[in-house]
N, C-alpha and C positions, 0 to 999 in steps of 0.2 A: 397447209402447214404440216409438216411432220410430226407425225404422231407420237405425244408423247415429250414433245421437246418445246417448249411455248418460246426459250431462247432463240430458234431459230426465226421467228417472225415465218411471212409466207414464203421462205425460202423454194421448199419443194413441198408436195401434198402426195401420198398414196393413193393409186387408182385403186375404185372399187374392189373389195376383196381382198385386197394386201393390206397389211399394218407392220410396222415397227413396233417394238416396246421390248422393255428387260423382262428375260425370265426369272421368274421367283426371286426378284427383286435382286439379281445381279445386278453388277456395275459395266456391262458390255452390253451393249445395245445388238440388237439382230432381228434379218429379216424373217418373219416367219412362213413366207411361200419360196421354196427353191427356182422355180423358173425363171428363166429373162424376163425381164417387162421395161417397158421403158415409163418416166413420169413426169411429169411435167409441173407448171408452177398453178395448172387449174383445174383438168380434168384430166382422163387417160387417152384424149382424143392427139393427134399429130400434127392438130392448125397449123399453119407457120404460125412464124411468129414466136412460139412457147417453146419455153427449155424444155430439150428432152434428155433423159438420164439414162443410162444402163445400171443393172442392180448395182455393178463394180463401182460404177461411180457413184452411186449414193451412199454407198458403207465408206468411199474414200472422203464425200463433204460430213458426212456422220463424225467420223476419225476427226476431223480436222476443225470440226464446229465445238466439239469433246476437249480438245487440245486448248484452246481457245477458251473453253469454259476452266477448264483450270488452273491456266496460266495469266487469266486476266480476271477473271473473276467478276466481269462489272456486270455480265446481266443478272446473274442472281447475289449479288452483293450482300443485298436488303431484300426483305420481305415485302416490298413496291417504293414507289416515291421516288424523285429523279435530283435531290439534294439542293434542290431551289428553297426559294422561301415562300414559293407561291405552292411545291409539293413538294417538301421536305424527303426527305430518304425514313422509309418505315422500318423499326427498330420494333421485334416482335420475341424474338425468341434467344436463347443463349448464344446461337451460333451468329444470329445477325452483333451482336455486342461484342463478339472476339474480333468479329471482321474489322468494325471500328474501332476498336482500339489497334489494329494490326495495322491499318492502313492509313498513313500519316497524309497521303493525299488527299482525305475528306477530310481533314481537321480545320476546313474552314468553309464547310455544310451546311445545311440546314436538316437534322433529324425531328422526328416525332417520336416520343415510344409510344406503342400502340396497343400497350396489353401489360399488367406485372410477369415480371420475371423473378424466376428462383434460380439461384445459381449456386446452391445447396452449397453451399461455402468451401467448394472451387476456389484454387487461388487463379486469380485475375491479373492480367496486364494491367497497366495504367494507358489511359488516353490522352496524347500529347507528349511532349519533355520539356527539357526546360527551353532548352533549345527552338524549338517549335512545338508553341505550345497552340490549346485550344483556340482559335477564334472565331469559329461557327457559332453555332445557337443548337442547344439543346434544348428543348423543350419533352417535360415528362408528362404534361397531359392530364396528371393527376394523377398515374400509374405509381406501383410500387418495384424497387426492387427489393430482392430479397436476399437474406444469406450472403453477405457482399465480403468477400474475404480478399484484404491486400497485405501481405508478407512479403515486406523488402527492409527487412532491419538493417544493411550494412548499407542504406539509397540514401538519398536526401530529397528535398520536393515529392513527397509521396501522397496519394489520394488515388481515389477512382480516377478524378483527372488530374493529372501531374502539377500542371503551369495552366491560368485562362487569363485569357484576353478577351476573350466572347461572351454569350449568356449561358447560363442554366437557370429554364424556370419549372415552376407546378414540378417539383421532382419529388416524391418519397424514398426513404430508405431505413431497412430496418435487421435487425440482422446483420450490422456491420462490424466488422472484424479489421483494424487496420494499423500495421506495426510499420512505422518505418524508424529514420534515422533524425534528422533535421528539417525540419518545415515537413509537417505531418497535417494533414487535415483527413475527415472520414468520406468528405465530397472533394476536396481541394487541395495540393498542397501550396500552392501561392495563386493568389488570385490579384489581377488586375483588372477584371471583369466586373461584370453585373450576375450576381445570384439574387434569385425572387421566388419566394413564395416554397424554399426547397426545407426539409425537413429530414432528419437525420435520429436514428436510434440503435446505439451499439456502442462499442468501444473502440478508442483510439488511443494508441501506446507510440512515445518516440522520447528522443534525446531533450531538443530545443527547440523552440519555436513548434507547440502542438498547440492544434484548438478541436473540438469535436466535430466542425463544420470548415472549417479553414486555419490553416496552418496560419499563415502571412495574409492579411488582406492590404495589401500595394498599390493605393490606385484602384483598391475595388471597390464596390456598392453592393452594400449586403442588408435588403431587405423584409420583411415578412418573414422570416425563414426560424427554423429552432433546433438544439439539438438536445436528445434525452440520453442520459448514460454518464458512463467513466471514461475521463480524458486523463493521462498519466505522463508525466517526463519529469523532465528537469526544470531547463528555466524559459519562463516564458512560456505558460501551458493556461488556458483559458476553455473555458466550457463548452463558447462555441469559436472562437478566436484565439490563435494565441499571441498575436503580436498583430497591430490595428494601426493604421495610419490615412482612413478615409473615412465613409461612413456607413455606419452601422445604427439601422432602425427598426423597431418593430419587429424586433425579434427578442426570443428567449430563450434558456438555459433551466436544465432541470440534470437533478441526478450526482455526481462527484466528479472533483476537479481535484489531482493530487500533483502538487510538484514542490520544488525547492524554493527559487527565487523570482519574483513577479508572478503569483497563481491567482488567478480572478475568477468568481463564475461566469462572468459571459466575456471578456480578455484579458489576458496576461498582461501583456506589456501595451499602451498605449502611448508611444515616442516615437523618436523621428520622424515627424510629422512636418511635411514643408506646407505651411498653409498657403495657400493660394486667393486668399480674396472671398474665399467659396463660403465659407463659413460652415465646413464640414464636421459633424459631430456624433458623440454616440447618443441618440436620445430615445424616445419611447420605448426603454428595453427593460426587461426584469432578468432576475435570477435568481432561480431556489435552492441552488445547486448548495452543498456542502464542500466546505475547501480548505486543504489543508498544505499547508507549506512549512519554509522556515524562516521566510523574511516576504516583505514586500506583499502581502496577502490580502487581499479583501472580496468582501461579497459582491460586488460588480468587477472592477477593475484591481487590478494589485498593484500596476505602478503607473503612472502618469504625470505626464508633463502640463503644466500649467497652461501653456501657451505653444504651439509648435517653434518650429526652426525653418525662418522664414528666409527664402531664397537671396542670396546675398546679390545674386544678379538684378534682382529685383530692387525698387523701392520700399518706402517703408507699407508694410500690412498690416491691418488691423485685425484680419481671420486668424483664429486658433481652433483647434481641435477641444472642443467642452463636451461635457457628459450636463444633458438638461431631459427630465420629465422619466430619471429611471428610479428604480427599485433593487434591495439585496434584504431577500429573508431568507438565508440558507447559513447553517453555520461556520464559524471561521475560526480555525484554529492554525495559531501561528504559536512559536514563543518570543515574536519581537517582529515591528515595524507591521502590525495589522492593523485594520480597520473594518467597521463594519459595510462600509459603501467601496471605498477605497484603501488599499493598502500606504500606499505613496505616493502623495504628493511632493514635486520640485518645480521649481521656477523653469521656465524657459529662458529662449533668448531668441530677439530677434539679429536682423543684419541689415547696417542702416548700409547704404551706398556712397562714398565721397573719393569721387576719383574712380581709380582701380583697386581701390583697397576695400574691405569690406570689415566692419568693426562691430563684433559679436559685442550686446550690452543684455540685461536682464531686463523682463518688460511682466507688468504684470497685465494679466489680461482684464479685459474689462467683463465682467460676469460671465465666464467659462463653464463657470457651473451653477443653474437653476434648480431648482424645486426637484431636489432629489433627494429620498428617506431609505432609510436601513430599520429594522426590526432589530432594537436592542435587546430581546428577549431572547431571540431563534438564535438570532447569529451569535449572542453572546458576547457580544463589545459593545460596550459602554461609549466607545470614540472612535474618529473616524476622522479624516484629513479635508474631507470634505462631505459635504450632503448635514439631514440632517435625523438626529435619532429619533425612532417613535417607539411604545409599546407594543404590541402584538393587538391590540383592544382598538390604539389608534390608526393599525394598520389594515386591521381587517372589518367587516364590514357591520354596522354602523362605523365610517370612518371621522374621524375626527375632524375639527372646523380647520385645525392645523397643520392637515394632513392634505397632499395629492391638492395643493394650491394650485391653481392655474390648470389644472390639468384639464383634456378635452373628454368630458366623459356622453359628449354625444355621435362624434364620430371616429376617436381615439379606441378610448377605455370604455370597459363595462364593469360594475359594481357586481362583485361575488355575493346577491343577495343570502342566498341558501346556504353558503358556503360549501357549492357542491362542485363546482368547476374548476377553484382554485381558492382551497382552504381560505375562503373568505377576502385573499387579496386581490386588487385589480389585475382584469386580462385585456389582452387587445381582439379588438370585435374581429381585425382582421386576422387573427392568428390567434384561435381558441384551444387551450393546451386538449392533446387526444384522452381517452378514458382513460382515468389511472396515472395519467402522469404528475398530475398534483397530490398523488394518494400514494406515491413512492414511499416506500420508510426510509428512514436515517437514522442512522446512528448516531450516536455521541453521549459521552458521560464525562463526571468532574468526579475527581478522585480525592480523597482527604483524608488524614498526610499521604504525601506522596512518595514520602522519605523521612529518613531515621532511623533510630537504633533499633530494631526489631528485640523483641517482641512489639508490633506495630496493629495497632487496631484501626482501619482502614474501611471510610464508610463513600459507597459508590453514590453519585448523585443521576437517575439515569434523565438525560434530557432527551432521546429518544422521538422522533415524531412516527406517526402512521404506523403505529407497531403491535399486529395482534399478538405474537410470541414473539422471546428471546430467549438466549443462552447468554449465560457466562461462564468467562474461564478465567480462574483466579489467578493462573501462568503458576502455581504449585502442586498441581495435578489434580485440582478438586474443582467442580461445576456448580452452577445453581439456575434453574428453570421458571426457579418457584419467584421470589421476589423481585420487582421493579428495581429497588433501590436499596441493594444489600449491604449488610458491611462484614469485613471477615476481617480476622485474626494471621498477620504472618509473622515466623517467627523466626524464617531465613533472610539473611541479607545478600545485598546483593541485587543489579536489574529484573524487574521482575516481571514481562507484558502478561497486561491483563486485556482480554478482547470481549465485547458484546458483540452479539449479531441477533437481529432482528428483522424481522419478515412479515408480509402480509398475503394478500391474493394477488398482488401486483405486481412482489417483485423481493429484493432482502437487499439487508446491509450488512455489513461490519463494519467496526472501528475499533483499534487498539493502541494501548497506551501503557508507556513504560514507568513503571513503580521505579523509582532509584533509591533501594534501602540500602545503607551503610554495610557494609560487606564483610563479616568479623572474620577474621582470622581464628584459626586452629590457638584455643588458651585452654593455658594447664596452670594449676594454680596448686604447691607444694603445700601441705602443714598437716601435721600430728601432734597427739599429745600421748602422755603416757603413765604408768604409776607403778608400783610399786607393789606387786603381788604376795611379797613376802620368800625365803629361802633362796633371794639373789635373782629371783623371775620376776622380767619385766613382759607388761603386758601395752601395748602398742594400740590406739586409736585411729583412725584413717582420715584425717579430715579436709586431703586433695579435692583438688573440683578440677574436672576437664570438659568443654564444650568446644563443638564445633558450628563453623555458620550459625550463630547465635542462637544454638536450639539450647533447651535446655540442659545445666552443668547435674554433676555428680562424680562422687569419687572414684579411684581407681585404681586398679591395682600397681603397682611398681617395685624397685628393685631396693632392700634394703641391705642399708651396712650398720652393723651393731658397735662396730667402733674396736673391737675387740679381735678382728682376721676373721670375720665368717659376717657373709653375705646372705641373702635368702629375697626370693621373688615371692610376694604375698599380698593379700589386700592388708590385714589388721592380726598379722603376728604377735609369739611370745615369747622371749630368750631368755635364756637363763646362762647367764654370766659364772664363772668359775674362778673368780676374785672380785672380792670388791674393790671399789673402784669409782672415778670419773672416767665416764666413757663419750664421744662423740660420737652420737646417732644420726645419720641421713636418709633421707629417704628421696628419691626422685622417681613421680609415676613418669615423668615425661623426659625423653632424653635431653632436652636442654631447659631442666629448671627442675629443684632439687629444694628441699628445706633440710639444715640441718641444725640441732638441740645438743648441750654437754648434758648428759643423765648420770646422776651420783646414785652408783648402786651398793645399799647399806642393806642390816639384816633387818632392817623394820620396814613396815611399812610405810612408804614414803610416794606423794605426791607431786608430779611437777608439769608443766604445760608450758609451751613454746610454739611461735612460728615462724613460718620460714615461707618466701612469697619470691615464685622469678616468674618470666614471663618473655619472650621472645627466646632470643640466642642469649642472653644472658642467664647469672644466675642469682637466687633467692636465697638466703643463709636467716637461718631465728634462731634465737638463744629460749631458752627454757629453763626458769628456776622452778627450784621448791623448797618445801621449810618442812621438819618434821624430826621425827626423836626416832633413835636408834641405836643401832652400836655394829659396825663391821662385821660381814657375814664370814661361816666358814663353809667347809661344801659338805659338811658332815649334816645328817638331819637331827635335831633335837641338839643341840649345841648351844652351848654359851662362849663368850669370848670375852674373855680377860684384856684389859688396858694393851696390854702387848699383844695384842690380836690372838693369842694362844689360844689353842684350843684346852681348855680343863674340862673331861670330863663329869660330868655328874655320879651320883650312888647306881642311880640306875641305869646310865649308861654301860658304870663299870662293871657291876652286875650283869648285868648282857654279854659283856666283851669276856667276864673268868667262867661267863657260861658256857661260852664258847669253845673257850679255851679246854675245859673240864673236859668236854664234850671230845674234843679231837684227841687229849691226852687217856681216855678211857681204851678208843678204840685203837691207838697204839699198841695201850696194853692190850688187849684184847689179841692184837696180830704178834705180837713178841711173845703169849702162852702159848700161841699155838706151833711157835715153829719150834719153840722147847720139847713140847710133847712129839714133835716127828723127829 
């Protein structure tokens, strides 16, 4: 065999002393003795019989067995195995995983994986399409992989495997990263296949139709299997399913499910379901998952049909699609059509046969759904379209005489004695949740009021599970660390998200929730009073209020008219009038609302108060009396005024005025001596 090449089989062998190999790990193979030699398929000997080579011709089957290795790729494809079912093709390292998903001709193989792999969250092909899809067998052995990243948000049918028809069993995954567009799953994006015993932990983001383990399950059988984490889209988004039409057993959901319409922790939508005879069902399953939507929501399933739709080619059928021997303790928050087991339930319809016609009628089925409980505490619904409520006391372990009837808890279920496996609820013997996954935190709080007139005193209810620490954020720019269950003061209106996030050694949450306080508008509120200072000065009070987004009011300054041609911008002015008079005083702090008062300005002192109130685009006008004694001012100081408003001086007025007078007539004389004497 040539040395160094194990693809060549015993093609040709190096005599004694000669070798082939790359230098320092080039990619060009070379002889390393320069002489002729010739070689054969056994020794250096010339038998007949045995191929003999010249060096020329062995660098040209080198060249060409090289050619062959690149262009075909089948001897080193895989890491061994010959894609049988009797020696599967071995799946060992990252490069054997590109190859299979590159090469649509093993898509109906036999693999093994043979070792976890890390593919350090690498984006990734998908294996399969929809087109041709999977219908080999994968089996993982019990391996991990790791770091699994698939980013095709404008795709649809997205997953590690695209479409299956075939198996995947014993598969872990952890570390999964996977966006697409329509039928998203983090293993699958439609499956018509068999998955068993496969296990899923990461996140999964799309439009419609997402579940954290399977987008669509079509025809498929989804066994033993779980998925942990955040499943996100629209509608039709389930924890490990997002849309279910065969059966699903003995599996579970842990972690958050977020979407719009039909959101369940372990399936979104469970419809269009042709039953067949089979009596296909979702049963032995739980979900802890927390799930939030805005219709159609519940803690197992969010929407469901009673009874499938039963093939009209057919006869009549008595199989439907039921949910019997599951569980929802994860909480559920919708503002309409939730439940804590299920979101929605509707009748089906079957399709009886007469002729060629086929005639759709409503059928109710005959006990669809068994001995199924929701945790009225966790999940936070009081009701549910089907199953049946228990407390948290009845649900976990001592469990209740009322509780998990019928259930197999000798080769089914195990009793969470400790409550150390699974916060005291039951788990399945064959699918025991990993450390920590029942020790996730969650978020959730109830808020009260939620809305109103701000100033609003707002007390948090935190219902929180598994939470060594949290944060809050008030959404007004303030926090708090300190208390479980706070309440604060807001005194803005207006949407207001407020968010908790909570964390453990295992893992964190958040969840956030919108305040809707009454939104106030920019108000200005006009009015002053004012009195009577005495010598025709009026002095002016302020008693405007302006607030915004309902913070607290207070006066302001604005633009005043005295009634009389002079204006002035002031908080709490004083004017002094230059006749008496009725005067119209306004005052407006805010350009559109203004209060305006007649002020009767006399030489006494005199008192009067008025208001005056606008608000919007309109305006406010107050009148303002008073009552009081006096008599017409003049503008002279120390003056009296005669019935005819005259000013009559006083003795000592006039005596001041012939002082004056004296005075200016002295110094007259005084300048007319002296121009005599020049």
């Amino acid at each position: 065999m040539v040395w160094g090449m194990s693809s060549c089989g015993a093609l040709v062998q190096a005599p004694q002393g000669i070798s082939f190999g790359k230098e320092n790990n080039a990619s060009t193979w070379v002889m390393q003795e320069q002489e002729e030699h010739y070689y054969s398929t056994g020794t250096d000997s010339s038998a007949e019989g045995q191929l003999m080579m010249k060096k020329h011709e062995v660098m040209m089957l080198l060249l060409i067995v090289g050619v062959v290795q690149v262009s075909g790729r089948e001897a080193i494809a895989y890491s061994g195995g010959m894609g049988t079912e009797a020696d599967p093709y071995h799946v060992t390292t990252v490069d054997d995983w590109i190859f299979f998903s590159e090469t649509d001709t093993d898509w109906d193989k036999h693999f093994v994986l043979k070792g976890d792999i890390n593919f350090n969250s690498e984006p990734l092909g998908m294996v399969g399409s929809f087109d041709k899809p999977f219908i080999g067998v994968f089996d993982g052995d019990g391996h991990v992989l790791r770091n699994v990243r698939v980013k095709q948000q404008e795709t649809d049918y997205v997953g590690l495997f695209t479409k299956l028809e075939g198996k995947i069993l014993n598969l872990e995954m952890e570390g999964v990263d996977v966006i697409g567009k329509d039928y998203v799953g983090g293993l699958v994006g439609v499956s018509s296949g068999t998955i068993e015993s496969c296990h899923i932990k990461g996140t999964v983001t799309g439009n419609d139709t997402v579940g954290g383990l399977v987008g669509s399950n079509y025809y498929g059988y989804i066994t033993l299997c779980s998925a942990v984490g955040t499943v996100s889209g629209g509608n039709a988004i389930g924890g490990l399913v997002g849309d279910n039409n065969y059966a699903i057993n003995l599996c579970y959901s842990s972690g958050k499910t977020l979407g719009f319409d039909s959101v369940g922790g372990l399936v979104g939508n469970s419809t269009h379901s042709w039953a067949n005879g089979s009596g296909h069902f979702i049963g032995m399953s739980y979900s802890t998952n927390k799930v939030i939507g805005d219709s159609n929501v519940g803690g197992l399933v969010g929407f469901q049909f009673k009874i499938g739709l039963i093939d009209c080619e057919s006869y009549i059928r008595e199989s439907v699609i039921a949910i019997s021997s599951c569980y929802a303790s994860g909480t559920v928050m919708a503002p309409e059509k939730a439940g804590g087991l299920v979101g929605t339930v509707i009748e089906g319809y079957e399709c009886k046969k007469f002729g060629e016609q086929g005639i759709r009628e409503s059928k109710e089925a005959s006990q669809p759904f068994v001995s199924n409980y929701w945790d009225t505490e966790t999940t936070g619904r009081t009701e549910s379209d089907e199953g049946a409520g228990r407390t948290t006391d009845d649900m976990t372990y001592p469990y209740a005489a009322n509780t998990y009837e019928d259930w197999d808890f000798a080769a089914v279920w195990m009793a969470d004695t400790d409550h150390k496996i699974n916060n005291g609820y039951p788990y399945l013997i064959g699918n025991i949740p990993g450390p920590g996954e029942s020790a996730l935190p969650i978020a959730y709080f109830l808020a009260d009021p939620s809305d109103g007139v701000p100033p609003v005193t707002t007390t948090f209810t935190n219902l929180s599970k598994n939470a060594e620490s949290w944060h809050w954020g008030f959404g007004d720019g303030t926090t708090s660390d300190d208390e479980w269950s706070p309440t604060h003061t807001y005194i803005q209106g207006g949407p207001i998200e407020v968010c908790l996030s909570v964390s453990n050694a295992f893992g964190s949450d958040s969840y956030c929730k919108v305040l809707d306080f009454d939104y106030c508008e920019e108000g200005c509120w006009a009015d002053f009073s004012w009195v009577n200072v005495g010598n025709c000065e009026m002095a002016f009070t302020n008693l405007s209020e302006y607030s915004w987004n309902c913070g607290p009011g207070g006066p302001v300054s604005g633009n005043w008219d005295f009634g009389d041609g002079t204006t002035f911008y002031d908080f709490e002015p004083t004017h002094r009038y230059a006749a008496p008079g009725i005067y119209t005083v306004c005052f407006e702090p805010c350009w559109w609302t203004k209060a305006c008062q007649e002020v009767t300005v006399v030489a006494g002192s005199i008192e009067g108060e008025g208001e005056g109130e606008g608000e919007g685009e309109g305006e406010g006008e107050g009148e303002g009396e008073g009552e009081g004694e006096g008599e017409p001012c003049c503008w002279c100081d120390g003056c009296h005024c005669s019935e005819k408003d005259a000013c009559i001086h006083t003795l000592k007025d006039l005596m001041g005025d012939w002082f004056l007078v004296g005075v200016a007539l002295i110094i007259l004389a005084l300048i007319s001596s002296g121009e005599r004497k020049l």
